[in-house]
gemmi code that builds the backbone of each chain (N, CA, C; Angstrom):
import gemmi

chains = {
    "A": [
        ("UNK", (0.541, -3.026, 21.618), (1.223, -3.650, 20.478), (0.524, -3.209, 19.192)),
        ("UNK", (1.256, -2.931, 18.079), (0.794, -2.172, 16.722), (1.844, -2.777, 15.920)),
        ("UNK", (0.654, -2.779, 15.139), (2.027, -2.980, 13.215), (2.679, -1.756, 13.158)),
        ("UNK", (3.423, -1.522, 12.145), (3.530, -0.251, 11.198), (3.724, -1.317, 9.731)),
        ("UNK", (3.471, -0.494, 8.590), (3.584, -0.732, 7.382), (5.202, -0.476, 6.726)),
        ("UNK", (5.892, -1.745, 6.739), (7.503, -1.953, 6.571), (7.808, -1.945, 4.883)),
        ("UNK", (6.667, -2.496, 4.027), (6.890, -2.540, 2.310), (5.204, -2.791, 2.083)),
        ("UNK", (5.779, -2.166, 0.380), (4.729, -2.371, -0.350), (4.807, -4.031, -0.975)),
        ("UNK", (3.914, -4.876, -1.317), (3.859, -5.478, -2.262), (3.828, -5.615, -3.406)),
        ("UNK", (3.894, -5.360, -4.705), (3.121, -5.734, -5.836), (3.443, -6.658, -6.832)),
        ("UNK", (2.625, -7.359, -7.265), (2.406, -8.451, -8.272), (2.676, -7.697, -9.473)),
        ("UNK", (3.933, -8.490, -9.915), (4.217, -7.530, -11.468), (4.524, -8.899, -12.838)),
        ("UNK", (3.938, -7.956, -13.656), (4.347, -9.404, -15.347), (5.683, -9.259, -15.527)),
        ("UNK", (6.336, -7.631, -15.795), (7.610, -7.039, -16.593), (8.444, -6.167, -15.925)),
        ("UNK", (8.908, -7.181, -14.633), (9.954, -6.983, -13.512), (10.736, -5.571, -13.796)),
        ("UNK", (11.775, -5.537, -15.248), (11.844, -4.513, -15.653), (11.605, -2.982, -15.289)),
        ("UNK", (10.115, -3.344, -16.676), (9.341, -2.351, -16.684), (8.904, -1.748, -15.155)),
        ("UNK", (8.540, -2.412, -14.770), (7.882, -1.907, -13.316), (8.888, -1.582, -12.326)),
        ("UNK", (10.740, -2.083, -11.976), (11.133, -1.456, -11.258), (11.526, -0.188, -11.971)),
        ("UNK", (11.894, -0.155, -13.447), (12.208, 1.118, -13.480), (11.166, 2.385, -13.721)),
        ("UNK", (10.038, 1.650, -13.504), (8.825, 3.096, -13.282), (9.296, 3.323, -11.551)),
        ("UNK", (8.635, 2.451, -10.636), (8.567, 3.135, -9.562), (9.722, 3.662, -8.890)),
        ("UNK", (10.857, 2.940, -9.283), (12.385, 3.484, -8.671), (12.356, 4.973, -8.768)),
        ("UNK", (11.772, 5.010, -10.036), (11.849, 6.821, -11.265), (10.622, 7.459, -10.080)),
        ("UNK", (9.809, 6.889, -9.888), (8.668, 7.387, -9.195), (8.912, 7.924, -7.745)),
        ("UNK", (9.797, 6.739, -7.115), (9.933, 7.447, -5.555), (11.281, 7.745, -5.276)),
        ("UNK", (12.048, 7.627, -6.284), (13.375, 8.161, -6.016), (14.135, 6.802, -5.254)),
        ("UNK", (13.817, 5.918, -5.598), (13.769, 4.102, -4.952), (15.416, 4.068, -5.947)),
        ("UNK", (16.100, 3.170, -4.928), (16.946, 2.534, -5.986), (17.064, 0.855, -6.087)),
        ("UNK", (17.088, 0.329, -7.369), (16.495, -1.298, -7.364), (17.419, -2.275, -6.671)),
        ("UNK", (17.548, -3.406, -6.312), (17.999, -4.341, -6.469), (17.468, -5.588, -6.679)),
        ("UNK", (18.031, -5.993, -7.758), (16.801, -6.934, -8.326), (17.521, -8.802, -7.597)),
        ("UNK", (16.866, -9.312, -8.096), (17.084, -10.467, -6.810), (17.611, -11.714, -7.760)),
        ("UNK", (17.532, -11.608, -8.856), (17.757, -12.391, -9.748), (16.783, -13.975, -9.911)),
        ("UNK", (15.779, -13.690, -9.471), (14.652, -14.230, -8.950), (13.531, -14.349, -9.777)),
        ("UNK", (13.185, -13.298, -10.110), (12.146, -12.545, -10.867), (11.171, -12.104, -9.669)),
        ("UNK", (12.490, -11.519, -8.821), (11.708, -10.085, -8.308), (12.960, -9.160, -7.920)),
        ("UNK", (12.025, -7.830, -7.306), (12.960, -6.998, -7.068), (12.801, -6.231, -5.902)),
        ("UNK", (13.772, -5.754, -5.220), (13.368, -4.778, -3.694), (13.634, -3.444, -4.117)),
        ("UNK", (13.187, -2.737, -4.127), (13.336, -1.598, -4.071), (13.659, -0.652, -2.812)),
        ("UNK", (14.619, 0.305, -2.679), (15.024, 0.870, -0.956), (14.795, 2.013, -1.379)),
        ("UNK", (14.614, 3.058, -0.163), (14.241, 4.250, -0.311), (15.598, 5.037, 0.243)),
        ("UNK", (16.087, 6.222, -0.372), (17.540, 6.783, -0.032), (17.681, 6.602, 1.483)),
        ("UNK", (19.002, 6.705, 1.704), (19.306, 6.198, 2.784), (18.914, 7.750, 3.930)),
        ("UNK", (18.478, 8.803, 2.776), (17.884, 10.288, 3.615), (16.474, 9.897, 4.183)),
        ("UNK", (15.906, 9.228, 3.722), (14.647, 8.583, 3.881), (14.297, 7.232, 4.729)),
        ("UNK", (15.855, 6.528, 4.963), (15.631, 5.529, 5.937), (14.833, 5.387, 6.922)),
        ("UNK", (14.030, 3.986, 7.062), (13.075, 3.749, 7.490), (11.214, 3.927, 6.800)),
        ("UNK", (11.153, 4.305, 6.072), (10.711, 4.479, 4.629), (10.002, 3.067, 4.176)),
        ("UNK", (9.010, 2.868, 3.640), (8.898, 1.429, 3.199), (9.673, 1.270, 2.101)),
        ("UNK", (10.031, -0.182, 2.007), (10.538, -0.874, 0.900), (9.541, -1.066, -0.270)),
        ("UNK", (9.569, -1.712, -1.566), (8.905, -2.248, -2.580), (9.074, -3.413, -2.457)),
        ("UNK", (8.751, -4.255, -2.824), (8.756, -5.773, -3.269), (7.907, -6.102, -4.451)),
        ("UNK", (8.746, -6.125, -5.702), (7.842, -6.489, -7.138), (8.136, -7.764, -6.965)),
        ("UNK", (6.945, -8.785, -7.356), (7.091, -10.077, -7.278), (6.316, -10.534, -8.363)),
        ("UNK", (7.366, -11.252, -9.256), (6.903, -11.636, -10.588), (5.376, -12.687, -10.243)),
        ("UNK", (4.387, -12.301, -11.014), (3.860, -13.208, -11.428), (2.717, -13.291, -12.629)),
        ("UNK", (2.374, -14.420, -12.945), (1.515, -15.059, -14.230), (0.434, -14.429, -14.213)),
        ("UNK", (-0.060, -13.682, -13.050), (-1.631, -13.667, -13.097), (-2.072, -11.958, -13.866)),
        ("UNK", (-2.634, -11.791, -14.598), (-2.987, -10.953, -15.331), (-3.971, -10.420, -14.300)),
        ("UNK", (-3.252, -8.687, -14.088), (-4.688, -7.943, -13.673), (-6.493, -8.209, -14.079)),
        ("UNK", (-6.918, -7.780, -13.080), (-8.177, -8.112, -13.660), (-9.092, -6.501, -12.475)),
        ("UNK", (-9.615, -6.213, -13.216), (-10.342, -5.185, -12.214), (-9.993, -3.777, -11.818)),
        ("UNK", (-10.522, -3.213, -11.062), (-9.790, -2.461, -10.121), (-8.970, -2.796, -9.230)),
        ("UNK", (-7.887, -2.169, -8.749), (-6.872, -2.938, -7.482), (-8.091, -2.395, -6.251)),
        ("UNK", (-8.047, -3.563, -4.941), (-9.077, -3.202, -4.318), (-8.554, -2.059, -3.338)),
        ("UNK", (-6.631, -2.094, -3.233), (-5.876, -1.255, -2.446), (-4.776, -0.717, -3.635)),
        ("UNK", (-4.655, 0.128, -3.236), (-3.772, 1.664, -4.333), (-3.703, 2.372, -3.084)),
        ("UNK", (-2.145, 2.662, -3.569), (-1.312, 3.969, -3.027), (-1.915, 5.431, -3.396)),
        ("UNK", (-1.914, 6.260, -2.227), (-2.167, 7.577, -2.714), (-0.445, 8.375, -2.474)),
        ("UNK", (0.051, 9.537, -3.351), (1.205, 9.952, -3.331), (0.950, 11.342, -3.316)),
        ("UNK", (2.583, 11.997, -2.868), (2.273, 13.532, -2.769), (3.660, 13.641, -3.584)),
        ("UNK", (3.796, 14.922, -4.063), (4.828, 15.398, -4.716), (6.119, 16.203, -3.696)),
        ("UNK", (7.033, 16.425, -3.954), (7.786, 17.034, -3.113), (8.411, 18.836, -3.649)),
        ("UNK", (7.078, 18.373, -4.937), (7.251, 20.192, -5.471), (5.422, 20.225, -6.521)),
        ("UNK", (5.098, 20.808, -7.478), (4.218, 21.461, -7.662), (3.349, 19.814, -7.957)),
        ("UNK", (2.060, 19.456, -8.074), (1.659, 18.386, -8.027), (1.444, 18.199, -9.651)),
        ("UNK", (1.447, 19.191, -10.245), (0.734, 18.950, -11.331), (2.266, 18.937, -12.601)),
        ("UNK", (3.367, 19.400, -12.064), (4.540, 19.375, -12.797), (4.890, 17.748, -12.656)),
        ("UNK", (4.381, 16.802, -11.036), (5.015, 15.645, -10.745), (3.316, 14.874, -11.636)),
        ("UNK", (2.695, 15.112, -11.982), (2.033, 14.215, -12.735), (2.392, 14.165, -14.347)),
        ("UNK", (3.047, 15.528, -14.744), (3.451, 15.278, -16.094), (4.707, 14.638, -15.963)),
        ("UNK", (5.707, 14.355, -15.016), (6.755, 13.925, -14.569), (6.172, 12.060, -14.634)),
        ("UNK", (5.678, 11.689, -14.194), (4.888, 10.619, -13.854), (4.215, 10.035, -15.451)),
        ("UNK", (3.339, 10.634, -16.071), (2.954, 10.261, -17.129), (4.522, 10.462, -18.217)),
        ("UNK", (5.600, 10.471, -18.022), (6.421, 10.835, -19.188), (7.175, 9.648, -18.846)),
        ("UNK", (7.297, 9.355, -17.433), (7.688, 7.548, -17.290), (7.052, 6.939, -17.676)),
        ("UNK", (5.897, 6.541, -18.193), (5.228, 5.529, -18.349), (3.667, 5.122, -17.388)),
        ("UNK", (3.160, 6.581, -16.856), (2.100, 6.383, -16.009), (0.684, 6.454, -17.157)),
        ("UNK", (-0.423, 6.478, -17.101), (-1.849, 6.982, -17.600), (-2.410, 7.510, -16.796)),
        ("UNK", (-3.214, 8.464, -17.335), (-4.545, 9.123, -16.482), (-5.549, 8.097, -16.648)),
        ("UNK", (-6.307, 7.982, -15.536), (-7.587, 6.935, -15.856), (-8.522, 7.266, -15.172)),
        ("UNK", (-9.791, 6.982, -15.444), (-10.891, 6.677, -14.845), (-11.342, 5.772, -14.166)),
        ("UNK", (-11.842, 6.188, -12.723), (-12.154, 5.310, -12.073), (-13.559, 5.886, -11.587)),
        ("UNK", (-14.201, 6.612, -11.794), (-15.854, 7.781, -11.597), (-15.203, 9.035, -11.135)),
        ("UNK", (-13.938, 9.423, -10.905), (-14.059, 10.630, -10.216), (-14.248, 11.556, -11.150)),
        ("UNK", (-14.738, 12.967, -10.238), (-15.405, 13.802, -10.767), (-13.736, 15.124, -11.351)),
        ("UNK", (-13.119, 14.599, -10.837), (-12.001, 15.871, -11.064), (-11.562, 16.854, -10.284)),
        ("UNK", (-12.571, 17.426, -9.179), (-12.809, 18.004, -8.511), (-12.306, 17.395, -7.163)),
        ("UNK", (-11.602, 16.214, -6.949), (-11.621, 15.313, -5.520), (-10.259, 16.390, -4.926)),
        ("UNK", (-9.314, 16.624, -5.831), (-7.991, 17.179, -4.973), (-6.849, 16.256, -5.354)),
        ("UNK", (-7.320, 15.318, -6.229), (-5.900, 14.331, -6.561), (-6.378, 13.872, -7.807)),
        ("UNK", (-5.572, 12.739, -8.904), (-5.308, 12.566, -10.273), (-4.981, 11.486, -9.864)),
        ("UNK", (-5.806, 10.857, -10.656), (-5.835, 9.305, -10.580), (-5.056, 8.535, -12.131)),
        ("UNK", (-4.237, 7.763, -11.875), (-3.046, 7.447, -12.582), (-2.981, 5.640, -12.281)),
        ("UNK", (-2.421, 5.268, -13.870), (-1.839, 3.980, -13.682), (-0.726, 3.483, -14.001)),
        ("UNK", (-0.084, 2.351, -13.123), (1.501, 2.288, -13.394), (1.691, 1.703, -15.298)),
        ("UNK", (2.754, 1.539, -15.170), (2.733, 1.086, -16.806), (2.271, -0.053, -16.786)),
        ("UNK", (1.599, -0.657, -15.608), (0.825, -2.612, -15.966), (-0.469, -2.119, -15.096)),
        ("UNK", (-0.620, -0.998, -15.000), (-2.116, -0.489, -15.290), (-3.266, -0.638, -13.925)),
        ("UNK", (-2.014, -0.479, -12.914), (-2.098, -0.464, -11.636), (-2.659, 0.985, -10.802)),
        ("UNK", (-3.691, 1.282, -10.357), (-4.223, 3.015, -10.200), (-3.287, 3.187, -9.175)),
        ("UNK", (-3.565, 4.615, -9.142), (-2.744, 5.305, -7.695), (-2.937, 6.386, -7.891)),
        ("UNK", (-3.255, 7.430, -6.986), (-3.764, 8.818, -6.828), (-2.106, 9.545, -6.616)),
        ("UNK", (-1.911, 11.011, -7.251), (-1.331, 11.917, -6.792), (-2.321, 12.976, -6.276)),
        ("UNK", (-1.547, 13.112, -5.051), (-3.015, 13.988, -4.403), (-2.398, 15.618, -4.362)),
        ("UNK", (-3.257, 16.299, -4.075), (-2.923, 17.705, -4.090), (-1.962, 18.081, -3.138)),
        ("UNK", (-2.078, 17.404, -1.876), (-1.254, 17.775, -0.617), (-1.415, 16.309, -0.025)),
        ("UNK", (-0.658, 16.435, 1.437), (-0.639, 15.371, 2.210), (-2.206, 15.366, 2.940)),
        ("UNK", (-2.882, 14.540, 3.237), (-3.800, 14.394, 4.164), (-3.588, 14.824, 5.724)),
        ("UNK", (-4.288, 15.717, 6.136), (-4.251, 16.581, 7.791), (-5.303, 15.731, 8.377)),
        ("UNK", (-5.080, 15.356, 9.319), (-6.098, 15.831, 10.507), (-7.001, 16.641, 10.922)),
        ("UNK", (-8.360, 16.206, 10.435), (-9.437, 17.088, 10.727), (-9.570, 18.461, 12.246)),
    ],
    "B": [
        ("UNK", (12.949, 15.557, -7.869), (11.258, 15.276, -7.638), (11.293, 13.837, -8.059)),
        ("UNK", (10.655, 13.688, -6.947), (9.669, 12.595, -6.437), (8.778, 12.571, -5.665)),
        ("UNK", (7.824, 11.380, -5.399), (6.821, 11.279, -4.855), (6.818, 10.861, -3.488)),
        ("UNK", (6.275, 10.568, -2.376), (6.205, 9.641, -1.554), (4.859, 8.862, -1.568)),
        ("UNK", (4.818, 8.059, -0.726), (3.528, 7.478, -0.142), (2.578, 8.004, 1.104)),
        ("UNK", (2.199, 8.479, 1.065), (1.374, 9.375, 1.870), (-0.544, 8.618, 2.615)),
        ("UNK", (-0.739, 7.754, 1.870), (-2.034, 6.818, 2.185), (-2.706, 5.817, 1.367)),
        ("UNK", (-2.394, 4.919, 2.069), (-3.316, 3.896, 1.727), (-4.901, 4.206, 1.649)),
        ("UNK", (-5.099, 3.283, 0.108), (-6.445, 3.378, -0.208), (-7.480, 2.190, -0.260)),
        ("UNK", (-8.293, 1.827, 0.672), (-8.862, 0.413, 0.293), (-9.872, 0.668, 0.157)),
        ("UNK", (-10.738, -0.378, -0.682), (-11.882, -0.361, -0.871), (-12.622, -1.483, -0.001)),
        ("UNK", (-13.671, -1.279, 0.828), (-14.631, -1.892, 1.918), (-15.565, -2.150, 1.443)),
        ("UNK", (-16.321, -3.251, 1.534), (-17.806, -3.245, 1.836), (-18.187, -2.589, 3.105)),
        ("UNK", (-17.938, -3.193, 3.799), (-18.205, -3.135, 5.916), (-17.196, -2.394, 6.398)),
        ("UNK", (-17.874, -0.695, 6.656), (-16.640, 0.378, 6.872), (-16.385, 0.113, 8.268)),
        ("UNK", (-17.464, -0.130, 8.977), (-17.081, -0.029, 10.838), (-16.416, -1.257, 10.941)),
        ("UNK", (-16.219, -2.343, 10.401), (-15.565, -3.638, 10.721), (-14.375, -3.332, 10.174)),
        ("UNK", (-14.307, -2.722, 9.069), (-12.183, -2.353, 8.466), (-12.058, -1.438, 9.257)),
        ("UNK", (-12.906, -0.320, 9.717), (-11.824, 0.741, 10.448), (-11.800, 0.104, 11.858)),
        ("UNK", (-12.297, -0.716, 12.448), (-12.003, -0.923, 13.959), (-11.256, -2.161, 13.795)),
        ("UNK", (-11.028, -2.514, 12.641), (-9.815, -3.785, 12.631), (-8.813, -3.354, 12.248)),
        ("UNK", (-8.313, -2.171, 11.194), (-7.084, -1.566, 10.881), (-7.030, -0.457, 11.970)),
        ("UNK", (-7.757, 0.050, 12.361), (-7.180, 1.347, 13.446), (-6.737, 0.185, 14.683)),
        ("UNK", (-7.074, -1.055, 14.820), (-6.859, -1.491, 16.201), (-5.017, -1.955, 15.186)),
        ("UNK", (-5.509, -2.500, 13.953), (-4.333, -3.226, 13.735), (-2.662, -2.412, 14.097)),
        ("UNK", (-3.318, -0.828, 13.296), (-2.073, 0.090, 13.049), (-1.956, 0.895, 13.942)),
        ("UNK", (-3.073, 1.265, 15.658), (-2.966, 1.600, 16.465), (-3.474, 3.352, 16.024)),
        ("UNK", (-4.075, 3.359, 14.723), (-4.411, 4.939, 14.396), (-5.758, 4.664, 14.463)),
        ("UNK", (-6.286, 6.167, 14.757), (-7.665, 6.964, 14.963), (-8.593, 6.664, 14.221)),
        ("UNK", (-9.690, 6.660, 14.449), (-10.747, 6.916, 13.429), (-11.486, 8.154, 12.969)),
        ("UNK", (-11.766, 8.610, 12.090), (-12.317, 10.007, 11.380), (-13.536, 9.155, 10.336)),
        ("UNK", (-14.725, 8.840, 10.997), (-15.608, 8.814, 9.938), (-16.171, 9.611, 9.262)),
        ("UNK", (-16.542, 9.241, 8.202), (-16.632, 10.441, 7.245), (-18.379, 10.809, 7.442)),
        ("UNK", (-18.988, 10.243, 7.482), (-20.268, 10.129, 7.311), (-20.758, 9.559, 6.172)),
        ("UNK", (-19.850, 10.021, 4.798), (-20.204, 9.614, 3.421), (-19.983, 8.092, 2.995)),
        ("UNK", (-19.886, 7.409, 4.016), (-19.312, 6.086, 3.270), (-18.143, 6.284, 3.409)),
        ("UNK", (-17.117, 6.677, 4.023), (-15.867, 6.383, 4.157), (-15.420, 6.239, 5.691)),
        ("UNK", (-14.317, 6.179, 5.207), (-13.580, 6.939, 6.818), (-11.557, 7.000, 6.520)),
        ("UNK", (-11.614, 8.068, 7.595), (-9.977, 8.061, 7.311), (-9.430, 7.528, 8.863)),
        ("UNK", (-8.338, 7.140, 8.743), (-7.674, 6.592, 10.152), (-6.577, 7.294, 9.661)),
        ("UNK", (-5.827, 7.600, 11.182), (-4.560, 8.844, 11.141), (-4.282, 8.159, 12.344)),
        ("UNK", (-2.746, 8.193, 11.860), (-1.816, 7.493, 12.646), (-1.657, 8.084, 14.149)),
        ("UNK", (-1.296, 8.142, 15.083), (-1.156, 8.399, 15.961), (-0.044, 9.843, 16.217)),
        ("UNK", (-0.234, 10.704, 16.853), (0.572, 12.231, 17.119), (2.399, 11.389, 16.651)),
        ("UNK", (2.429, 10.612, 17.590), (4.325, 10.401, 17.735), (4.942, 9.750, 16.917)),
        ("UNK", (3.650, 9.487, 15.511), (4.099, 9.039, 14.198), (3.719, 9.720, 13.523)),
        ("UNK", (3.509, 11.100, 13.770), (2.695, 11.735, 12.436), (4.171, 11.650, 11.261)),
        ("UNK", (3.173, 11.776, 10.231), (4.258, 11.715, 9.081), (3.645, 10.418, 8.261)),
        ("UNK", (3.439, 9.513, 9.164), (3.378, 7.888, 8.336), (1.949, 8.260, 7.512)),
        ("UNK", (1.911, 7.244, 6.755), (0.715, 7.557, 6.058), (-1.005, 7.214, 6.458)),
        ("UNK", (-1.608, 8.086, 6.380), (-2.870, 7.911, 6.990), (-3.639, 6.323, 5.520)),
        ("UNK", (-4.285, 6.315, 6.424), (-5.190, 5.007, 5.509), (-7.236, 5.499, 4.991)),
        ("UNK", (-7.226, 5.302, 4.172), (-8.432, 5.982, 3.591), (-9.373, 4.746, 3.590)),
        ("UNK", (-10.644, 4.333, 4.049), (-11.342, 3.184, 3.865), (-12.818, 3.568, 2.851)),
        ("UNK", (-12.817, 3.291, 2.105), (-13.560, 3.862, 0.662), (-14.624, 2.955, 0.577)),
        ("UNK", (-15.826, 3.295, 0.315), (-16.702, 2.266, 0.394), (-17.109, 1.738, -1.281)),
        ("UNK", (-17.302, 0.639, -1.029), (-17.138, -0.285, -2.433), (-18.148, -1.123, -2.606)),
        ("UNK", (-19.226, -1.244, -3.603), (-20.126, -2.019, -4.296), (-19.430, -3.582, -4.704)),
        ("UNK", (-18.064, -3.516, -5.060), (-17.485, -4.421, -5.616), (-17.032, -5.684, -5.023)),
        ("UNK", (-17.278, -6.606, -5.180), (-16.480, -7.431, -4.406), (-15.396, -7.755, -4.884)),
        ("UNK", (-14.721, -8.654, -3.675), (-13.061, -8.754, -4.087), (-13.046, -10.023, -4.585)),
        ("UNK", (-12.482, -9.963, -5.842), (-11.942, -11.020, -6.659), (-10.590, -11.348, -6.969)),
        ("UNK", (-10.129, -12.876, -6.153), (-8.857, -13.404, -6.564), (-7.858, -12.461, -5.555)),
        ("UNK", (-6.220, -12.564, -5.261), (-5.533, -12.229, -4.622), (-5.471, -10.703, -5.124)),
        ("UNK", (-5.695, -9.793, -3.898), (-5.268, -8.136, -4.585), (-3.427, -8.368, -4.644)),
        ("UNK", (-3.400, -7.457, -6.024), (-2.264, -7.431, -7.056), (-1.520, -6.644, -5.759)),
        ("UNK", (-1.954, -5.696, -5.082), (-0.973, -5.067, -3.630), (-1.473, -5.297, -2.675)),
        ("UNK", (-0.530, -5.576, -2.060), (-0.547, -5.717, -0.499), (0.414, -5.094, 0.457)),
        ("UNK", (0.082, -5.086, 1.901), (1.068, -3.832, 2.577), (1.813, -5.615, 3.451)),
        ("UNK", (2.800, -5.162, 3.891), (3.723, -6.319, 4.814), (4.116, -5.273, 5.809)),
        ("UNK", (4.025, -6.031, 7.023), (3.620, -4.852, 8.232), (4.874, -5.749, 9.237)),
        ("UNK", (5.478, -4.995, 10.627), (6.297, -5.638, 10.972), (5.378, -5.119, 12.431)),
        ("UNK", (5.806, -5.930, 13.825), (5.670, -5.794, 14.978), (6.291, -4.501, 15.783)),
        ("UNK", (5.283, -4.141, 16.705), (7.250, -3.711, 17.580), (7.161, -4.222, 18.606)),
        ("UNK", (6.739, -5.838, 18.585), (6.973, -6.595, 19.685), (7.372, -8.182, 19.266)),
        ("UNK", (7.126, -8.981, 19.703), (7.549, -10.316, 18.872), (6.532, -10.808, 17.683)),
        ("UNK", (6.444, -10.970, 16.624), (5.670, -11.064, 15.750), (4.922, -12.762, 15.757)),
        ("UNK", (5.347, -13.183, 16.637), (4.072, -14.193, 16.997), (3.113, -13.945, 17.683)),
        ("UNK", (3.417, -13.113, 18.537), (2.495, -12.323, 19.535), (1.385, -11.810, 18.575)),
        ("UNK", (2.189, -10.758, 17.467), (1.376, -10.146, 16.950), (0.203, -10.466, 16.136)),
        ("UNK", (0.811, -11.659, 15.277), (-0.253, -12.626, 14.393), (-1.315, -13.075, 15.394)),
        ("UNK", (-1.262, -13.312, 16.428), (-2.004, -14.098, 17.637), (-2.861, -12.994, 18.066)),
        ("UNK", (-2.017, -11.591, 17.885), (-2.979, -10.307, 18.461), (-4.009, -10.056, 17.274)),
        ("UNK", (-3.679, -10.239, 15.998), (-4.442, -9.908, 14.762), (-5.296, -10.571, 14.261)),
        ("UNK", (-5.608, -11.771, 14.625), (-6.260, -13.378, 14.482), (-7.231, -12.907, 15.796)),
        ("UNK", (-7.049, -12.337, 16.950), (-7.502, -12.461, 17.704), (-8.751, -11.121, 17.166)),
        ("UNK", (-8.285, -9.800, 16.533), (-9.197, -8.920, 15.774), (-9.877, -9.550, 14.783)),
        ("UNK", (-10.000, -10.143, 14.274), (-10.489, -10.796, 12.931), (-9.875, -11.374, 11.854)),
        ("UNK", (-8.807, -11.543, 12.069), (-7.158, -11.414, 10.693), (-7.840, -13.251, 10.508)),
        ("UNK", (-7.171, -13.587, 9.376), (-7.249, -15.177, 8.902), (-5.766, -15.796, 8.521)),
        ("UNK", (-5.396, -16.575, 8.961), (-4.096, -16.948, 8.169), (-4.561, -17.415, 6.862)),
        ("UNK", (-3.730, -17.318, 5.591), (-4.264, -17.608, 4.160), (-2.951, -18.498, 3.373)),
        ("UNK", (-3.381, -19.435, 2.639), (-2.370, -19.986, 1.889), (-1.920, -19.338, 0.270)),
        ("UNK", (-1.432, -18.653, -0.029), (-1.091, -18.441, -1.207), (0.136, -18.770, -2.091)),
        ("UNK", (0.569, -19.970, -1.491), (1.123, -20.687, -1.947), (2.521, -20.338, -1.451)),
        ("UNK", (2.538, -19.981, -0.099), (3.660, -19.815, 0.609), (4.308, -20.901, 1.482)),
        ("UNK", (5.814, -21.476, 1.584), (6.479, -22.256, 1.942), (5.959, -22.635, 3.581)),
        ("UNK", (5.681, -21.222, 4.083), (5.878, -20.990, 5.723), (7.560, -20.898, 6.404)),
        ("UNK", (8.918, -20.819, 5.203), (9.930, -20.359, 5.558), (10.582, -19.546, 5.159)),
        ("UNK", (9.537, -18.193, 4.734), (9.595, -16.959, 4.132), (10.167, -15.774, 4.957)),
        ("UNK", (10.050, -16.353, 6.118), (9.983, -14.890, 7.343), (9.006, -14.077, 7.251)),
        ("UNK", (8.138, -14.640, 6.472), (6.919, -13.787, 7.141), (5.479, -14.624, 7.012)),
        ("UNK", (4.313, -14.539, 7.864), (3.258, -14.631, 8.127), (1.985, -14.333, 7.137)),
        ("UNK", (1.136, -15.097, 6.152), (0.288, -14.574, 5.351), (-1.082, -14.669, 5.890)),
        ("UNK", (-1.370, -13.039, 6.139), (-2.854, -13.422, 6.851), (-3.719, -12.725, 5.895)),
        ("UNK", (-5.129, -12.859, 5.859), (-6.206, -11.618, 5.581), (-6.857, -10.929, 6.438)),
        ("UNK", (-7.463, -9.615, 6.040), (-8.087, -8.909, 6.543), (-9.456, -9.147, 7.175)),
        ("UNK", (-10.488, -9.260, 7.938), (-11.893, -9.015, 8.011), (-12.295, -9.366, 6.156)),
        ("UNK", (-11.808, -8.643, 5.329), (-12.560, -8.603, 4.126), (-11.464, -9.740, 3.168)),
        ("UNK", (-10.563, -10.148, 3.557), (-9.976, -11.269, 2.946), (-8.961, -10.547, 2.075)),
        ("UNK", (-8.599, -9.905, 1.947), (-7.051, -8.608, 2.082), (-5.970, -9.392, 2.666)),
        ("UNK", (-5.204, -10.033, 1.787), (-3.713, -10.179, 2.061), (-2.528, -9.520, 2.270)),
        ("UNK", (-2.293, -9.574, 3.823), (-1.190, -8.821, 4.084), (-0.543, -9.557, 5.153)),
        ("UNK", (0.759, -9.562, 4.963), (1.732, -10.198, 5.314), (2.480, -9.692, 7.093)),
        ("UNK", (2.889, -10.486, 7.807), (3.467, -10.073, 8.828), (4.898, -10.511, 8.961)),
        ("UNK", (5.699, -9.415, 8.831), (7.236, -9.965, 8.269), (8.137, -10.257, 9.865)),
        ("UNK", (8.930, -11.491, 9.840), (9.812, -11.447, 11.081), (10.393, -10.281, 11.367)),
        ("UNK", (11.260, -9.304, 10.721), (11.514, -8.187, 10.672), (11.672, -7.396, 9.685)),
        ("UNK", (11.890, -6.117, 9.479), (11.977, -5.450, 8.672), (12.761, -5.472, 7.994)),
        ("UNK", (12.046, -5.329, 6.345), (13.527, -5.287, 5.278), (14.781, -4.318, 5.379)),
        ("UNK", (15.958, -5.085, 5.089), (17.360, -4.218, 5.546), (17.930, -3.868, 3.984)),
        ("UNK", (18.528, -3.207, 4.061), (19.415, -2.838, 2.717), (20.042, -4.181, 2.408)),
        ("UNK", (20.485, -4.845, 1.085), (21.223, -6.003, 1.645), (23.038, -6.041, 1.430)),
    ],
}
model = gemmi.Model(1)
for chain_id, residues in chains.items():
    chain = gemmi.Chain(chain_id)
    for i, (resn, *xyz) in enumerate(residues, 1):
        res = gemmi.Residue()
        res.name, res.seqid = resn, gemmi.SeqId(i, " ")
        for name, pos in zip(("N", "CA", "C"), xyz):
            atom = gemmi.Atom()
            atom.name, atom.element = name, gemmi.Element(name[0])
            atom.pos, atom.b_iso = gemmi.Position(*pos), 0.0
            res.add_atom(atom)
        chain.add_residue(res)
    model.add_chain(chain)
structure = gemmi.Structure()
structure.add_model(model)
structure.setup_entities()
């Protein structure tokens, strides 16, 4: 018996703002719940795919997130990070040296997440 | 262009206690790094899903992390909470009804992640 990972979570202030970054981000399309949250689905080419779940709330980031998504591009990595920062992403610092193989980025409520150079292999 | 999700990133204090509680949780491998990390990779007949990165961290965790993953069974998901409680998992209150359809537990390191009755559907 095993999990698999079915959705993301995230805690968002500006329901909005945040579905229409990541929708733009994974090619997600919204449906918002009228709630003050929203699901996000992944094309139906992609079915089975995790979902999003933005779920409004009060609490103001604080920190580093202790879990962040790492992402891959589906064409040059460095065309999908200027793609990414023109929605509404930042470059940020978190100590890396530059040199790791991925670009560390935050959503527009300042959430990190790596675009990495490639997918991760098996040693 | 777009992105996908390709790996989870957490940050650990106690690397051998997250990777032998998420590799048992998600049924993937372990790859220690030697450096303070380790990667877990999903199993051959899921390759594709995203590998999980366990990052070692000075920091402690403060307050509910802003993401969390919601994971589904592929067996009856009482079983499963009972199988994950039985690894180290905690059930946690975050101010959930308990008639959500899904299960709020933590991690070994107090990581909220959810165990959903089933998987989200288009609606």
């Amino acid at each position: 018996m095993v999990v698999r990972v079915a959705q993301y979570t995230l805690d968002v202030a500006d329901l909005d703002l945040m579905a229409g970054f990541w929708a733009a981000a994974l090619g997600y399309e919204v449906d918002a719940g009228g709630d003050g949250s929203a699901k996000l689905y992944p094309p139906l080419r992609t079915a089975g795919a995790p979902t999003v779940w933005l779920q409004g709330s009060g609490t103001p980031k604080r920190g580093k997130n202790r879990l962040h998504l790492d992402v891959v591009a589906d064409g040059d990595p460095r065309d999908e990070v200027a793609r990414l920062i023109a929605l509404g992403a930042r470059p940020t610092d978190v100590g890396q040296s530059g040199d790791e193989g991925f670009v560390v980025l935050t959503d527009p409520e300042g959430n990190e997440f790596c675009v990495l150079d490639r997918a991760p292999t098996r040693p």
